[in-house]
Phi, psi and omega in degrees: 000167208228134159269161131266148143249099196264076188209132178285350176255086104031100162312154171292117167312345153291317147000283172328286190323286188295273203341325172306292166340307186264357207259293157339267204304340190282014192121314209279165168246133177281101188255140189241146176216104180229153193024051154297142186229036158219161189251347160321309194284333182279345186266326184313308199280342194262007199281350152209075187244121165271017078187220215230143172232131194233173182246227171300011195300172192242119152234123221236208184312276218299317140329314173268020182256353184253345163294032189339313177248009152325118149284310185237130189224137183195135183231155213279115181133162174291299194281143146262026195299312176296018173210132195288152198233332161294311177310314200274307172325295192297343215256358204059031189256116179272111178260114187226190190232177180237071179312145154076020187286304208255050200282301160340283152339305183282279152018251198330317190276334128334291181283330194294297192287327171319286184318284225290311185325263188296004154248032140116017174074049185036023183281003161153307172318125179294124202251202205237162163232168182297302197293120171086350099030084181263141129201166225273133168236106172305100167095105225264019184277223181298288208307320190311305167330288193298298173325259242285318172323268223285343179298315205307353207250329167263029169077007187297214146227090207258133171243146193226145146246099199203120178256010160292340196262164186256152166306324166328293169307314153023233141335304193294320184278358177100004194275103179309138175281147149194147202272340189246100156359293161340265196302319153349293207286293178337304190234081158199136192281005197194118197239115160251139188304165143177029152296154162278143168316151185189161167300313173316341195223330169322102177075017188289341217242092173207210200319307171314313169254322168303336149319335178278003207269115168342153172296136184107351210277163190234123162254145177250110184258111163221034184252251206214116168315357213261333150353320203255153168240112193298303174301309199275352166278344186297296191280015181267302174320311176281338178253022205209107174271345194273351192256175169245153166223127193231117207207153174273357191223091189324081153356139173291306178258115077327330160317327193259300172338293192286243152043263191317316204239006174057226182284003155307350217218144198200124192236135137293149177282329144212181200279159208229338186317346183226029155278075146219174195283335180286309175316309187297318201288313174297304195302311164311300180309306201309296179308321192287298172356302199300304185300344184306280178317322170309286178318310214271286208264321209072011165317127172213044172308317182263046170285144187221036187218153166235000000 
């Protein structure tokens, strides 16, 4: 049986290395498709791989119709927006994700772009500290987890909102649940993203709650731009000179954001949360496992297609 490894963002060559180990000892042959700058070279490369592990890469109906003996597809990372999943279902095709490798990685970078937040994007100015501090976490999964570790380390007051999560987990981690969109927004000086894109949450995060956010307050997005209502955030801005919005995920007008409101607003140039070399390296290895156990065993935990 044949892996593709597919990524137009190029896994850390130790990364490359251990996926080859584990893919090479179940048996298997390890095929690399790395920086393709055609979509051409991926129908070419998946046509007889049963399967594949990706990174942001798209694989969408015209992939899996060329993907003939395809089983498995796994991307290295939490979200999965980049694969169509009704298509991989009709394809009989198992899709699954590596939750919680690059949880840590996302985390850290939360408090990175925050510190820039509250001391003025470093210009000089006297700026704010973290410690004592509320803040509010829109969606209780790993990375939310890891954002409570570590506020606990800046002295914070950490608050959660998931309504998948029992108040019970919570609790345990120190966190207060609160139950309301409100109350989220309302009393926390620093609201970090971690919803998934959903029919449910597309364009759910605009004018209306970022306007409820205390004087001062800074939202932090390393969740998805699709999240967001681009207008209402646009106009949350212009009329509340005190907040910030600071994100991991470039905006469609970042350009007009960045003009207008300056050192308020704040881009990574791609998304980056999961750019460090341990995130790559877990996330990858994590994805050869999954696809292994699957080819071998029919192991499927982590699927997130049905």
């Amino acid at each position: 049986m044949k892996v593709l490894v597919a990524t137009e963002k190029p896994f850390a060559a130790k990364a490359v290395e251990g996926i080859r180990q584990v893919i090479e000892d179940a048996g298997y042959e390890m095929c690399l498709l790395e920086k393709y700058t055609d979509k051409s070279q991926l129908l070419d490369a998946v046509a007889d791989v049963e399967g594949m592990i990706i990174r942001s890469d798209k694989v969408d109906a015209e992939v899996l119709d060329a993907a003939q003996k395809l089983k498995i597809v796994v991307r290295a990372g939490a979200g999965y927006d980049n694969i169509d999943l009704a298509a991989a279902t009709a394809h009989n095709v198992c899709v699954e994700n590596t939750p919680g490798q690059n949880s840590n990685a996302v985390a850290e970078l939360v408090f990175g772009m925050a510190v820039m937040a509250v001391r003025n994007m470093y210009n000089g100015t006297s700026g704010t500290e973290l410690k004592d501090k509320r803040l509010g976490i829109h969606a209780f999964g790993q990375v939310g987890r890891n954002v409570a570790r570590i506020a606990k380390g800046f002295g914070m007051k950490v608050s959660a909102l998931d309504p998948y999560c029992p108040d019970e987990v919570m609790i345990e981690a120190g966190v207060t649940p609160i139950h309301s969109l409100d109350e989220l927004y309302g009393n926390n000086d620093i609201v970090s993203l971690h919803i998934p894109a959903t029919d449910e949450t597309r364009g759910s995060v605009g004018y209306e709650l970022i306007t409820k956010m205390p004087k001062g307050g800074v939202l932090v997005n390393t969740a998805r731009k699709e999240v967001m209502n681009e207008d209402g955030l646009k106009r949350a801005l212009a009329e509340r000179n005190d907040l910030k919005y600071v994100a991991d995920v470039k905006p469609d007008n970042a350009a007009e954001l960045s003009a207008e409101f300056g050192e308020r607003v704040f881009f990574t140039p791609k998304k980056m949360g999961a750019q460090t070399a341990e995130a790559n390296i877990n996330a990858g290895i994590a994805a050869a496992h999954q696809v292994v156990a699957y080819l071998r065993d029919g192991i499927d935990r982590f699927r997130v297609n049905k």
